[in-house]
N, C-alpha and C positions, 0 to 999 in steps of 0.2 A: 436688361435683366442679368443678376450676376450670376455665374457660370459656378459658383458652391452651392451644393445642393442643400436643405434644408428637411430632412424628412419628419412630418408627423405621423405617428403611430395611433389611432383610435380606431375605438368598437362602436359606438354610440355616433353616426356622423351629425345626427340633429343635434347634438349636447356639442360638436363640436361648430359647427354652425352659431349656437347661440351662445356659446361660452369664452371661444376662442377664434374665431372666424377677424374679428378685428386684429388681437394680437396679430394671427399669421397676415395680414394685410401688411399691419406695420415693418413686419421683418420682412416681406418683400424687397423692400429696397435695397434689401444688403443680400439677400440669399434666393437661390431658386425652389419653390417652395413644391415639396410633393407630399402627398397625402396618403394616406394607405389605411383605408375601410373598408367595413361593410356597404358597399352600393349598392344591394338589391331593392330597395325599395325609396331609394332618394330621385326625387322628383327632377323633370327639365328645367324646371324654373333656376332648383340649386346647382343641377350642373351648368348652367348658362353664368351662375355667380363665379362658379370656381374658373372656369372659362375667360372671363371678364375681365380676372386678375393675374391669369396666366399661371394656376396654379393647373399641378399634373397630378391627375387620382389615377388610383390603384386599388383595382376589390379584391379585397381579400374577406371571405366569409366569417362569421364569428364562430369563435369555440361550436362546437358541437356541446352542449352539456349532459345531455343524455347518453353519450360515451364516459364521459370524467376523462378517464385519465388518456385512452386512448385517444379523446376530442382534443385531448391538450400536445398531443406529440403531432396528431396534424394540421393542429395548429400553427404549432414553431415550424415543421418542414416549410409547410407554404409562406410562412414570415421570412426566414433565411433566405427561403428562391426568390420573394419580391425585395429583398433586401440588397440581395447577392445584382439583382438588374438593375435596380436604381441607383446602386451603388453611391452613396451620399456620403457626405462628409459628416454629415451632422446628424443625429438623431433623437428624437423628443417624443419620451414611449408616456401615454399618458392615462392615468389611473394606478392605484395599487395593484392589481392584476396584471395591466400589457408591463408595467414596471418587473412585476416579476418574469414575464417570458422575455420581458427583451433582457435583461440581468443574463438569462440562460442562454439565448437565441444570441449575445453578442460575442459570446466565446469562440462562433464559427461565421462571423461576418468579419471584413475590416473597415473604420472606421473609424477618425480623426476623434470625435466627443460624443458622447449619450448622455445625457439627461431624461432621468426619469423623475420624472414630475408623480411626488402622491399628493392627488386631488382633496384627501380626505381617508380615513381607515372603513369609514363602514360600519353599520350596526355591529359586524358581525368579528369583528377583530380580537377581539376581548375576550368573548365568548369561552365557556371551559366544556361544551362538548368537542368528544374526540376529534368529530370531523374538523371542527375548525383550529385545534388544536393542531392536528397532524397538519392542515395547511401552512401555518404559521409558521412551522418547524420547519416545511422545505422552504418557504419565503424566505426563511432567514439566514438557509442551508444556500440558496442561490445569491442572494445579494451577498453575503459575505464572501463568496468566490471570486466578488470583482475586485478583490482587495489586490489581485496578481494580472489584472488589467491598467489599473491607471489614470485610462482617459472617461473618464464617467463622471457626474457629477447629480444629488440627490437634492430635487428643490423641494422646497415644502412650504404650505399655504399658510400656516401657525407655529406660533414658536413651539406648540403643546407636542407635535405630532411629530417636532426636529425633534424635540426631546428626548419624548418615548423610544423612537428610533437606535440615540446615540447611545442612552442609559441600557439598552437590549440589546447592544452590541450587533445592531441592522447593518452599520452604516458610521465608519469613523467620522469626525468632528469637521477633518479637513476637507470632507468631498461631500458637506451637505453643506444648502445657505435655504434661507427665507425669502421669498418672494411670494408679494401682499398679493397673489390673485393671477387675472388675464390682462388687466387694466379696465378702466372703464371710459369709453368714448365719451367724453362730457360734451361736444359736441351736439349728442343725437338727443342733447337732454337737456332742459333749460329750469330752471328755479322759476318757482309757482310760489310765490306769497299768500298761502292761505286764511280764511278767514273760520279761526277754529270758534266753533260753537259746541253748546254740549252737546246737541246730536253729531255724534264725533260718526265715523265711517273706520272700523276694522279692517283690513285686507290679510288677507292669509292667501300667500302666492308658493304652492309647489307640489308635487306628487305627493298622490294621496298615501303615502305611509305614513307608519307609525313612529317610525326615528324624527320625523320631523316636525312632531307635535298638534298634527291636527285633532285628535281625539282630547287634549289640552285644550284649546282653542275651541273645540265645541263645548266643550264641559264650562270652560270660563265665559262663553257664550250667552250662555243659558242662564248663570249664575247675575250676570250685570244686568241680562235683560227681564230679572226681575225687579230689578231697583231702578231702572232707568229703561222703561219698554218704548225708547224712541231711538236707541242706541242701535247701528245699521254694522252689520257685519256679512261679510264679501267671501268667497272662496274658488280660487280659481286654481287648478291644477289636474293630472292626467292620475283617470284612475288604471292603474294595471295590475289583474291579477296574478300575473304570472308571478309578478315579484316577490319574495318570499318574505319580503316586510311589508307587504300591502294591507291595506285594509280589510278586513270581508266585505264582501259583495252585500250581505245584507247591513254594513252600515253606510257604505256608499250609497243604496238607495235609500237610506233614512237622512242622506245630507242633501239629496234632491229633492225630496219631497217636506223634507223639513222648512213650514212656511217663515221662521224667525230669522232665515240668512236667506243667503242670495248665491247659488252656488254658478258660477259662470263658465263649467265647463274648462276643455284645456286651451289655455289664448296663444295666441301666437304671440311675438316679440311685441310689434304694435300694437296685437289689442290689451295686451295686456301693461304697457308704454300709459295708453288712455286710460286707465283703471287706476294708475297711483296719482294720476292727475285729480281723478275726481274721487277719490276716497283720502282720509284723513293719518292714520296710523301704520304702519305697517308692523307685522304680528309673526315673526318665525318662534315657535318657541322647538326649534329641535335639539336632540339630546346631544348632536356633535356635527360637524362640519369641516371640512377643509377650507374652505372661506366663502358662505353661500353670496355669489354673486347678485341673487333677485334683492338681497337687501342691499346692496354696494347701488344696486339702479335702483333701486327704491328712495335710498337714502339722496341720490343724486338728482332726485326731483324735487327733494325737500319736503322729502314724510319722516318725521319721528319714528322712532324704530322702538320694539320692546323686542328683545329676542333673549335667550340663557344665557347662562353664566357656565359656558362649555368652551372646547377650544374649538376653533374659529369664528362663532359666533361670537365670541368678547372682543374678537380684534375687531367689530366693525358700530361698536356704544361704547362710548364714554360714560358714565351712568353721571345724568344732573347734567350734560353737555348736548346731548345730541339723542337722547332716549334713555332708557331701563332696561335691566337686566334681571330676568328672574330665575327661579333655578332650574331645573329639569324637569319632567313629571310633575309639575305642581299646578294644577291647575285653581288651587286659592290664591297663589301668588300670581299666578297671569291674570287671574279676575282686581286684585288688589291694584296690579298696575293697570291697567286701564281703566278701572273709577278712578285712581289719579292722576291723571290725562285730563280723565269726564271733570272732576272739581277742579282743578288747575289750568283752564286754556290758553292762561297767558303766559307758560311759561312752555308750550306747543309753539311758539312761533320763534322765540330762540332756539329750540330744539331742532328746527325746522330749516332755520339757516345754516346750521352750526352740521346739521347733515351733510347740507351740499358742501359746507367749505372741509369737511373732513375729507369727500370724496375727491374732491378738486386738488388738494395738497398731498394725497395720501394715496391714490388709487387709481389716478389718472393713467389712459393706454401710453401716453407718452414717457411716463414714467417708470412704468412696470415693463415697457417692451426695452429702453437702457439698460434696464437689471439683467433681461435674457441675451443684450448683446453682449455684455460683460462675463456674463456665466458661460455662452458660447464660446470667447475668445480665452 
């Protein structure tokens, strides 16, 4: 095991589990890899995984949010003391959030490189109320402080979100690059040659919010399964209200008792592995993304994809290649494209190859963990 440390930075350790858990596999071999989460509620099963691999966790509690501002100063204290102990050469803060406190939190640590990885902006970046206004201003009031640091370096999952970035003056031209994702283990995943028929099979795979288009997906639901009431649609993801883009609780239980789909609850990796196996399309229509990985595994079993014409979602259809692209909010245009899927199935199984060989050539973990050796060194 090599004696440079490696640290990752998250809030979410299950998002890091199934999102990045491979990656950090992969960089093992060149780096000692430590962790730094929230562990209060992660299971023996996963620490026996991180154990396994020889990686070293670290709890650190999440923000308080119910303080704001004072939850965010004891925050960074206790990121600098676990920082200042692990004392790593390398650091990988991940999300727009830990991205901004490690931007502030590395002015009093030292350390060889940081990378902060933004996942994705968020419903809520855009936004023109004050609160999220004022946020943005100090985000951009810290990141551009690192300009008299040096060693940092800002990846991002679409060209869309580099852009925005360099054009807002986030984040000069020379200390950001593009990097397509986490990788995707093509291994744990094999090409299915499907036999499309018109009773096609929908899948809609992700938390139940709003930004990511399931109330589109019902709506276009509803609409196909007027014309074609043999047409099977799927929905598997976690409902949580706390989240301030969720759904209401009274349309969550109108999606379980709703007898026209099939809602499967929230699956684990595997179960939800088996699901794109035996359903036919896969269906993200979300408003924005950093690079939603369930379609990168979706895609890499050889489902057709129809997702928006938003950034990171277009990095992952070719449209007439590998799936459709429809626009935002539009739930006539998501019903459009899936009756032509339903009238066209022979044109589902080049779609269908054409996925897996995009994922293979373009997104593979071996591919994408080269990108982060390079951005480290």
């Amino acid at each position: 095991m090599s004696s440079k440390k490696l640290c990752f930075v998250v809030d979410d350790i299950e998002f890091f589990l199934s999102h990045r858990m491979d990656l950090a596999i992969e960089l093992s071999s060149f780096y000692q890899i430590n962790l730094i989460s929230n562990l209060a509620n992660i299971s023996s099963k996963y620490l026996k995984v991180f154990q396994k691999n020889n990686f070293i966790v670290h709890n650190l509690s999440s923000r308080n949010r119910s303080r704001f501002f004072y939850g965010y100063i004891e925050y960074l204290k206790n990121l600098k003391r676990l920082l200042n102990e692990i004392n790593p050469k390398y650091i990988l803060f991940i999300t727009l959030e830990l991205s901004f406190l490690g931007a502030i939190v590395c002015h009093f640590i030292k350390t060889k490189k940081a990378l902060f990885l933004i996942t994705g902006l968020g419903p809520f970046f855009n936004k023109k109320e004050v609160k999220y206004r004022f946020i943005k201003i100090v985000q951009k009031i810290a990141f551009s402080s690192l300009r008299y640091k040096k060693n940092f370096l800002f990846i991002f999952q679409n060209p869309d979100d580099l852009k925005l970035f360099i054009t807002q003056n986030f984040v000069k031209k020379s200390y950001a690059m593009m990097i397509k994702g986490n990788g995707i283990n093509i291994h744990n995943y094999y090409f299915l040659e499907r036999k499309f028929e018109k009773n096609l099979t929908f899948l809609f795979a992700s938390k139940l919010i709003k930004s990511k288009g399931i109330i589109e997906f019902l709506d276009a639901s509803k609409i196909i399964l007027k014309k074609y009431p043999t047409t099977k649609f799927l929905i598997a993801g976690k409902y949580d209200d706390l989240n301030p883009d969720s759904i209401s609780y009274k349309e969550y239980k109108n999606i379980i008792s709703d007898m026209s789909i099939s809602y499967l609850g929230n699956l684990s990796q595997i179960e939800l592995r088996e699901y794109f196996y035996k359903s036919s399309v896969f269906v993200m229509p979300s408003y924005g993304e950093g690079l939603p990985r369930v379609v990168l595994e979706a895609a890499a079993t050889g489902m057709p994809i129809i997702t928006t014409n938003v950034h990171g979602c277009r990095e992952c259809v070719m449209p007439g290649y590998n799936g459709l692209l429809v626009e935002p909010m539009n739930e006539i245009e998501l019903a459009e494209a899936m009756e032509s899927f339903i009238l066209n199935t022979l044109d589902l199984s080049k779609y269908s190859k054409n996925s897996y060989e995009m994922v293979k050539n373009d997104f593979s973990l071996e591919l994408i963990a080269k990108e982060y050796l390079n951005a480290l060194n």
